[in-house]
C-alpha positions in Angstrom: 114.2 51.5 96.6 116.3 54.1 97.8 118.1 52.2 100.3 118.6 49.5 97.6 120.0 51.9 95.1 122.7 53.2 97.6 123.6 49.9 98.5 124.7 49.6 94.8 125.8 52.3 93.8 129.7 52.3 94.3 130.0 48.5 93.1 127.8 49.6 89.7 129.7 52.8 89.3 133.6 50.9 89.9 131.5 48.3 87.4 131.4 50.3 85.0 134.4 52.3 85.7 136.1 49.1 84.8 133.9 48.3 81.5 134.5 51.9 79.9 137.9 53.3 81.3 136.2 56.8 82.2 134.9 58.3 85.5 132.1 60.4 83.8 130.8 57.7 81.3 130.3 55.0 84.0 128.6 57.7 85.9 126.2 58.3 83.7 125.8 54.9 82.7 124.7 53.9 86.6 122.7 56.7 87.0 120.7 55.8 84.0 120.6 52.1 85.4 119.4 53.6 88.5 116.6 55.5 86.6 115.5 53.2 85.0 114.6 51.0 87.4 112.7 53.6 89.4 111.1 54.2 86.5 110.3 50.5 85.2 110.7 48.4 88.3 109.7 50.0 91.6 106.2 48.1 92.1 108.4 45.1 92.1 108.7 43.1 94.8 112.5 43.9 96.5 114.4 40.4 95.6 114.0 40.8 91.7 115.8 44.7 92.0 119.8 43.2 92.0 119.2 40.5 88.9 117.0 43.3 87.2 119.5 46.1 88.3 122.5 44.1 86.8 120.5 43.4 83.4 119.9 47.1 82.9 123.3 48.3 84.1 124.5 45.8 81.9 122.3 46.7 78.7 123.5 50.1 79.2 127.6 49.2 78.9 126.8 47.3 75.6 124.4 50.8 74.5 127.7 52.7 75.4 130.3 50.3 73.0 127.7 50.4 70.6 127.2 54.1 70.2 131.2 54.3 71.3 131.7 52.5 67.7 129.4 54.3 65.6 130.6 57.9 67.2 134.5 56.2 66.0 133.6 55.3 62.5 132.1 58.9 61.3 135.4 60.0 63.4 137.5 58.1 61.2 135.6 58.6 57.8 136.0 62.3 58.3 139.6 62.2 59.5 139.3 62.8 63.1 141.0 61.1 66.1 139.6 60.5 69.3 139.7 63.6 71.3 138.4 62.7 74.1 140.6 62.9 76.8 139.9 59.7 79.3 139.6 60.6 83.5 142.5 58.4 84.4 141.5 58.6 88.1 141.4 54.7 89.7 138.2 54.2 91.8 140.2 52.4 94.1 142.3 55.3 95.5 139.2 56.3 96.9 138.7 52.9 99.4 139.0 53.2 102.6 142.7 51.2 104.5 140.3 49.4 106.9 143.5 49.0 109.6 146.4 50.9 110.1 148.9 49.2 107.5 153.1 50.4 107.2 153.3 52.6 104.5 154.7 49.4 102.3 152.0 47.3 102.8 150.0 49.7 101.8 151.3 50.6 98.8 151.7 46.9 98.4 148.1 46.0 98.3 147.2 49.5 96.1 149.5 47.8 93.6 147.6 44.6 93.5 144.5 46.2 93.5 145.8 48.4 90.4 146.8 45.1 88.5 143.6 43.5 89.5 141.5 46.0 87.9 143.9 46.4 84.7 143.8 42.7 84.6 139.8 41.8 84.8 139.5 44.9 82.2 141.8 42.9 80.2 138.7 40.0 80.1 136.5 39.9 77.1 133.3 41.5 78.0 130.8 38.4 78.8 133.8 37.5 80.8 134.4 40.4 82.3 130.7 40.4 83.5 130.5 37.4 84.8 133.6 38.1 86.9 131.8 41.4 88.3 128.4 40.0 88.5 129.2 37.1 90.8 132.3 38.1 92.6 131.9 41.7 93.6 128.3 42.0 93.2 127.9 38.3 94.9 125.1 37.2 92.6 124.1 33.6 91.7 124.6 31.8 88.6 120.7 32.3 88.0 120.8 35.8 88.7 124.4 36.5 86.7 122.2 34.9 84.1 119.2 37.1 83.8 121.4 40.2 84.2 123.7 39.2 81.6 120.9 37.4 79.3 122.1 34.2 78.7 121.8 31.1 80.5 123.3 29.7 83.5 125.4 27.2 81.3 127.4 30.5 79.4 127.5 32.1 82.5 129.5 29.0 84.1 131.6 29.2 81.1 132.1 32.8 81.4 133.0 32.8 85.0 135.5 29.5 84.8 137.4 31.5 81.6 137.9 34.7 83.6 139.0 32.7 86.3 141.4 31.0 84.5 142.5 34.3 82.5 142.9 36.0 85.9 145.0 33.0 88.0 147.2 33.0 84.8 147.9 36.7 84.9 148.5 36.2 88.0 151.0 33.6 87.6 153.0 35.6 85.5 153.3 38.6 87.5 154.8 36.5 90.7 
């Protein structure tokens, strides 16, 4: 379990990072995914822990928007903004240049990252998950669909609009 949990960790945490726009939120919502399945799931047999591992990190996103909205509408019924101050920190400062690059490449390909990740957090959320689920956590359609908790059909959908969304940003920006 522990090896499996480390393996995932950084994807679910930059997951989540891009669903909720703050460092210390998607922390806590991996490490409560993570608990969760040690908790519920460990006497499972290894294969089921990345479809079940997606579904709870998942749940926990939509837990945060939910309570995110209440926690906004007593703000706003009693006359107070929103406070909080977001961690603007990208997680993807923090990778690794896997080869020595010229200091304008690399800035290059930090700038395409950057408008990657502002552009799939543009998605709609089911979109947004399907992107994540099966291109950087390299789940199949069956699994993207138990994680996300919907069928295979909506996750084909889901997947073939962000795709779209994203080549079309994309598009635009060249």
């Amino acid at each position: 379990m522990d090896r499996f949990l480390a393996s995932v960790e950084r994807r679910a945490f930059v997951a989540a990072r891009m669903a909720v726009g703050n460092d210390d939120d998607a922390l806590d919502i991996v490490q409560d995914a993570m608990m969760k399945l040690a908790e519920k799931y460990s006497e499972r047999e290894p294969a089921e822990w990345p479809p079940l591992f997606q579904r709870i990190l998942q749940s926990r996103i939509r837990d945060f928007y939910r309570r995110a909205k209440v926690r906004n509408r007593f703000r706003t019924w009693f006359g107070f903004g929103n406070t909080e101050e977001q961690n603007k920190s990208d997680p993807f400062d923090e990778i690794k240049d896997p080869g020595a690059r010229e200091p304008i490449e690399h800035l290059d390909a930090k700038q395409e990252l950057a408008s990657l990740e502002v552009a799939i957090a543009a998605l709609p959320q089911r979109q947004q998950q399907a992107f994540m689920l099966r291109t950087w956590d390299g789940l199949d359609v069956e699994q993207t669909a138990r994680a996300m908790g919907c069928s295979s059909g909506s996750v084909k959908t889901h997947y073939s609009r962000a795709m779209q969304a994203l080549r079309k940003r994309a598009e635009e920006t060249v």
